[in-house]
Structure formats: C-alpha cells, structure tokens
C-alpha positions in Angstrom: -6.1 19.0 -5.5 -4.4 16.2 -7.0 -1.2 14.8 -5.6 1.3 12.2 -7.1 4.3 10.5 -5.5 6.6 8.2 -7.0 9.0 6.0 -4.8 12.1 4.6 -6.7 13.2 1.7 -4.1 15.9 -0.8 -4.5 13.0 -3.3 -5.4 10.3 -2.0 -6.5 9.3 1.7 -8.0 5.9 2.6 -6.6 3.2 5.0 -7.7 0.4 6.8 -5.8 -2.1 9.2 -6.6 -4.8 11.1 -4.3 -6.9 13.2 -4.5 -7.0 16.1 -1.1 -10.7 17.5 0.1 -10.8 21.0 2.1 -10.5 18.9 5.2 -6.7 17.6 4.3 -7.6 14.1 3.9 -6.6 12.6 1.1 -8.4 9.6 -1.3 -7.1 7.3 -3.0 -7.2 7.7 -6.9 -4.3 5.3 -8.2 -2.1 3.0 -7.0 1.0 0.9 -9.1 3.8 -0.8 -8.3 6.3 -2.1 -11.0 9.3 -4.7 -9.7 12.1 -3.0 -11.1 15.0 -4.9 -9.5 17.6 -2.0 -9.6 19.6 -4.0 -6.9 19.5 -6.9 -8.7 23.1 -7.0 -9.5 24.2 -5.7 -6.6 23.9 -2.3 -5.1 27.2 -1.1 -5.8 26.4 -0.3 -9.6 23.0 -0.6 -11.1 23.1 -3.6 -13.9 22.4 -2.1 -17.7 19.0 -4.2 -17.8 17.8 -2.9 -14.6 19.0 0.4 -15.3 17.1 0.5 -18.8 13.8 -0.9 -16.9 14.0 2.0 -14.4 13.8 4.2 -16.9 11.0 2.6 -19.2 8.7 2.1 -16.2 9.4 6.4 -15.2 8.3 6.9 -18.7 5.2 5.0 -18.4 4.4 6.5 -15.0 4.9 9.5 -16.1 2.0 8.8 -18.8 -0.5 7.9 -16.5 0.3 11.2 -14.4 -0.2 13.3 -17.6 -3.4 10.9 -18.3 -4.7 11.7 -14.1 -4.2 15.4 -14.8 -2.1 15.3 -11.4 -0.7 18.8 -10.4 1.8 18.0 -8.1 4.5 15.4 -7.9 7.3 14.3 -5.9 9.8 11.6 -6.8 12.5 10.3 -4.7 15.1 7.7 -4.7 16.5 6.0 -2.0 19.4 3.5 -0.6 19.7 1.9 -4.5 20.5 5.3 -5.9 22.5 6.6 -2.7 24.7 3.9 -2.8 25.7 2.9 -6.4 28.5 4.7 -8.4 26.0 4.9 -11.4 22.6 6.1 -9.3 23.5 10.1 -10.2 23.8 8.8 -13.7 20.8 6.9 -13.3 18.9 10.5 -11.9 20.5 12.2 -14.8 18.9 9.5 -17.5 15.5 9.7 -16.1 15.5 13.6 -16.5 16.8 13.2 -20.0 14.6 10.6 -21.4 11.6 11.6 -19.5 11.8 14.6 -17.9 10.9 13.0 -14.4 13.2 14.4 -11.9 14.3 12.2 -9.1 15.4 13.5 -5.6 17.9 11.5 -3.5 16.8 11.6 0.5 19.0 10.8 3.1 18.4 7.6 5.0 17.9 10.1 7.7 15.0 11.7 6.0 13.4 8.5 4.7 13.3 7.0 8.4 11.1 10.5 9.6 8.9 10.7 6.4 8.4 6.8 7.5 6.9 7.7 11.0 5.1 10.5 9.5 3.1 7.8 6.7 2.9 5.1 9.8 1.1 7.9 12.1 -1.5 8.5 9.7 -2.4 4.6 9.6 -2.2 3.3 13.1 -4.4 4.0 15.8 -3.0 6.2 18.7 -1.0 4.0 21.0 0.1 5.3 24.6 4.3 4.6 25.0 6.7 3.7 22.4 6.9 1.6 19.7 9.6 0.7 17.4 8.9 1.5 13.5 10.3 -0.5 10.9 10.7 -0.4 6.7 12.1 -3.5 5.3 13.6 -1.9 2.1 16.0 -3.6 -0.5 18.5 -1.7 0.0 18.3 -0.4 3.2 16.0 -1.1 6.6 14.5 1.8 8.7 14.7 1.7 12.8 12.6 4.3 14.6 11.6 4.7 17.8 8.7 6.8 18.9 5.8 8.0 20.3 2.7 9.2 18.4 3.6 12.5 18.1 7.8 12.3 18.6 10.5 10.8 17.5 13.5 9.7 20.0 15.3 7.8 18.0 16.0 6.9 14.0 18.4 5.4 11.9 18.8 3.8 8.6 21.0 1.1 7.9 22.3 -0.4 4.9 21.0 -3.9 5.4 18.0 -4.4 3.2 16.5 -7.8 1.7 18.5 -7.5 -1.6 21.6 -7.2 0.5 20.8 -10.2 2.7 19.8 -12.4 0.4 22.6 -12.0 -2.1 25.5 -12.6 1.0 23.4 -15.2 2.8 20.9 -16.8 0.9 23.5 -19.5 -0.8 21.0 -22.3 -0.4 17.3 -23.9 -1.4 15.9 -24.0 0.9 18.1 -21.8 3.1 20.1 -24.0 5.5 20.4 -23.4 9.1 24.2 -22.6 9.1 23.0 -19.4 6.6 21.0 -18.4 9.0 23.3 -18.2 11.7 25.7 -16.7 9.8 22.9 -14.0 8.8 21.7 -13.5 12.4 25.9 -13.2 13.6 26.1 -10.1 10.8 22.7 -8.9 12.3 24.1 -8.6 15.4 27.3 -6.8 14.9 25.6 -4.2 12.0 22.2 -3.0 14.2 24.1 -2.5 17.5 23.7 0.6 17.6 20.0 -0.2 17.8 20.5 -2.7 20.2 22.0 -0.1 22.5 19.5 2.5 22.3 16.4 0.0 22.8 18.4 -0.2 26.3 17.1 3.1 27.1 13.2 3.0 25.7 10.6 0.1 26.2 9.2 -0.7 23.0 6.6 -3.5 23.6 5.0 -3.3 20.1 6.7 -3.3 16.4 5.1 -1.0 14.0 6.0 -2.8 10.2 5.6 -0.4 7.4 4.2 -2.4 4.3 6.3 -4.1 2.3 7.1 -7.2 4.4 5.0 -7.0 6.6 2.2 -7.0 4.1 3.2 -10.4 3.6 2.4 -11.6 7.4 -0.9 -9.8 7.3 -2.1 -11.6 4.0 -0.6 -15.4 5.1 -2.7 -14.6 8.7 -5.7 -12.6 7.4 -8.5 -13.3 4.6 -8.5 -9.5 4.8 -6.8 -6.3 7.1 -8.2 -6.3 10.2 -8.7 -2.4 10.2 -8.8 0.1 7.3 -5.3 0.3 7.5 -3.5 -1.5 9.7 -3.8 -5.1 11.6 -2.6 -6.3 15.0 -0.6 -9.5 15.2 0.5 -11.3 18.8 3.7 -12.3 18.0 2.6 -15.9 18.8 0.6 -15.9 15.7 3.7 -14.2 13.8 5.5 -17.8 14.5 2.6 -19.5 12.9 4.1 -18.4 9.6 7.3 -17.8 10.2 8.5 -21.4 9.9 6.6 -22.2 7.5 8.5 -19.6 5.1 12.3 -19.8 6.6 11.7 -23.4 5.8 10.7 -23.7 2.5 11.9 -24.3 -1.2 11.2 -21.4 -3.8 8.8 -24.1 -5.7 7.1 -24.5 -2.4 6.7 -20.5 -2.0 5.7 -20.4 -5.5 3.0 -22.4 -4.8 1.2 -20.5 -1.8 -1.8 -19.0 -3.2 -1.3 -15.8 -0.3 2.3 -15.1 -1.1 2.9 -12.5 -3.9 5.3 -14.1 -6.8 7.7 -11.0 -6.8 8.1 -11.9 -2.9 9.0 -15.3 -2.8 12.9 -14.8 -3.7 13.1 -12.5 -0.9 10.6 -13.1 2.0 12.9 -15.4 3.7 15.5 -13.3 4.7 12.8 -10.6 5.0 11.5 -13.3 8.3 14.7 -14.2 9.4 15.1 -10.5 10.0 11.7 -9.7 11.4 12.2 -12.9 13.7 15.1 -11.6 15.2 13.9 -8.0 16.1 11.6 -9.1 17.9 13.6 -11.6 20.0 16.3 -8.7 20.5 13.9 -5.9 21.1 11.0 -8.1 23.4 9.1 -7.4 21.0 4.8 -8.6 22.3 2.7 -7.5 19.4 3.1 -6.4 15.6 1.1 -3.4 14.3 1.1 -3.5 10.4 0.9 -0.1 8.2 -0.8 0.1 5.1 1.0 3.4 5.2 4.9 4.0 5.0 7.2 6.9 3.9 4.8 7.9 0.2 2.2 8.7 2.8 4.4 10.3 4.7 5.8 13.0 1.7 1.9 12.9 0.6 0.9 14.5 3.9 3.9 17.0 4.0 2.4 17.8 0.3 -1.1 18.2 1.3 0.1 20.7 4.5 2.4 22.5 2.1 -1.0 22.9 -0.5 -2.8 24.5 2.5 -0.7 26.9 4.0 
C-alpha cells in the first residue's frame, strides 16, 4: 500500500511517500521539502506572501500525490497554524484551492507522534533519554524509555521565535545570547523540574537541527538512520556556528542555505540542554513525528 504524509511546519512544509510490504515496513518512495517560511512575519498572523506560498506548494504536492497514485494521506499543521489568528483561514484556503485538507494537532500530540517516528530510528537503548524536535514555531521535550513515555511537553519556543526576539546582531553578540539563554531558563522550567526526577544521560534530536550537527561532523550517517555524537564532538561545531557571520555560514559547503539564518539560535539552544539536562551523548533521528503518523497509518491499514 501506498502512504503519503504531508507536514505543514512553521518552516518548512514536508512531503513523504512509502510504500508498506506485508511485513509493516515501510520504503521509501518520495521525499520533498519546500521552505515555505509561514513564520516569517511573525507567528501571530501568517504574512500574505507566505500565506500565498503555502498554498501554491499544497497544490503542487498535491500533484505529485495524484502522479504516485498514493491511496492514503494525512496532512497536519502544527505550532504556525495553532497559533496565528489567520491559520483556520489558512486551513480553509488550502481546502478551497486545492482540496488538501489540513488537520491541526495539539502540541501534545505532535510531542507523542515524535517518540513514536524516533523509536522506529534509533537503536534500543536501556534507561531514559530525553527526545527533542527543534520546530520553528514550537520545540518538543519528551522524556522516555523505548517503549513509554513519562514525560512530554511542547513549548512555544521554536527557531523562528528565537531568532526574531534575539538574533538583533551579525554575527550574534554575546549579550544576545545571554539574553536568549535568561528567557530559556524562565520558559522550559517546567522541564528543568521534571529532569529532577528522571536521569537522562543521552539527547535523542529528531532531524531538523540536528541534521545539521550530523552533516558538519560526518561525510555520511553513521547508521541507516541515526548517528551517535559525544557531546565533546558537539562543541567542535558549536562555536564555530554561534560565532559566525551569515556570509561566513553561507559559505560552508556542509551547511544547508535555507539553515544558515536560523542554525544559530537552533545551537545556542541545543548547547544549553545539554548543560541543563547533563546531557553525555547525542543520538540523531533521521526519523521524527511524519514517521511517527506513517507508522500509526501502516497499523491502522493492517488491522
């Protein structure tokens, strides 16, 4: 059977396409991802521009679906369309133009369809570990085991957010970053309280982000799907990103283009979770929350 998922981020609006054998795994048929901004002018209301290239890049998704012959689809937005005043009108544009409908998922929901995608990628892992999806608009906490969640929360804090309140400089200057660590610390205290309770020696990043510290560390994944990183080696590249210009970012050959506005705040975050949380090692997942609806999906086909 033939499964589609489309993810309508803050950032970027993903497509994914695989194909499920009688076994329940699924392969790969088509992947895309188009940088449609919608938080670019804030997340409070969704610009006209970015609006209009949401729905031009749903149109030509939709195209290719129709061209894959896929025969299921789910489509869901997330913090961009939760929080703006415009995001239902947004939902209601798409359906009228195109015919895509969109669902809107709690941040509760994204955060366990998260764990779900990451546990398909990683290898099993005795303990806890703490999960996290750097998002634009939002970033997803969640700490667990293998097979069971204990604790997750999303929080309204994602890359597009930091970088438009704290990013004020090229390259960012050192009293931005303390101000940005000083917000960190009063907005994820609720994390900070719970990781009291559970010993989570390893970070599990879901893509995004941490896409970037695998391909500025590695010629290639170090795994199918995932790669291990000591911390020490995170550091290796951490500096060098918090402390460059944008032409200076622009320039490294491993760093995507469509990152380079937003990395730095992206590291300034990662950097601090895993001072806060004691954080050893990072486990990176090709896999995140699309995986994560694609397996619920494939277990829904089957029974």
């Amino acid at each position: 059977m033939r499964l589609g998922v489309i993810d309508c981020g803050t950032n970027t609006f993903h497509l994914l396409v695989v194909d499920v054998d009688q076994h329940g795994k699924f392969t790969r048929v088509y992947k895309e991802r188009n940088y449609v901004r919608l938080g670019e002018n804030g997340l409070m209301k969704i610009g006209e521009i970015p609006f209009q290239r949401g729905i031009v890049c749903l149109a030509d998704y939709k195209r290719k679906l129709a061209q894959l012959e896929v025969q299921e689809l789910k489509v869901f937005g997330t913090e961009a369309l939760r929080r703006a005043s415009n995001g239902k009108e947004f939902v209601e544009a798409v359906k009228m133009q195109t015919g895509v409908q969109v669902d809107l998922i709690t941040g509760e929901e994204e955060a366990r369809l998260i764990h779900l995608g990451v546990m398909q990628a990683v290898s099993p892992f005795i303990g806890k570990g703490l999960i996290m999806d750097v998002g634009g608009g939002s970033v997803e906490f969640i700490i667990a085991s293998g097979a069971e969640v204990f604790w997750a929360r999303s929080f309204p804090i994602g890359v597009q957010v930091l970088f438009s309140e704290f990013h004020k400089n090229d390259p960012i200057k050192k009293t931005d970053v303390q101000a940005l660590k000083a917000y960190l610390e009063k907005a994820l205290q609720p994390l900070f309280l719970v990781l009291q309770k559970h010993d989570t020696p390893f970070l599990l990043g879901a893509s995004g982000s941490f896409e970037v510290v695998e391909e500025l560390l590695f010629n290639e994944r170090q795994h199918e799907l995932y790669s291990t990183v000591p911390v020490m080696d995170y550091h290796k590249v951490h500096g060098l990103i918090v402390g460059s210009s944008l032409a200076e970012r622009q320039a490294m050959d491993r760093l995507p283009n469509e990152r380079v506005e937003l990395v730095v705040v992206a590291f300034v975050l990662i950097d601090f979770i895993l001072k806060k949380a004691g954080i050893k090692e990072i486990v990176t997942s090709a896999y995140a929350m699309k995986e994560g609806v694609l397996y619920e999906m494939m277990k829904a086909t089957r029974s």
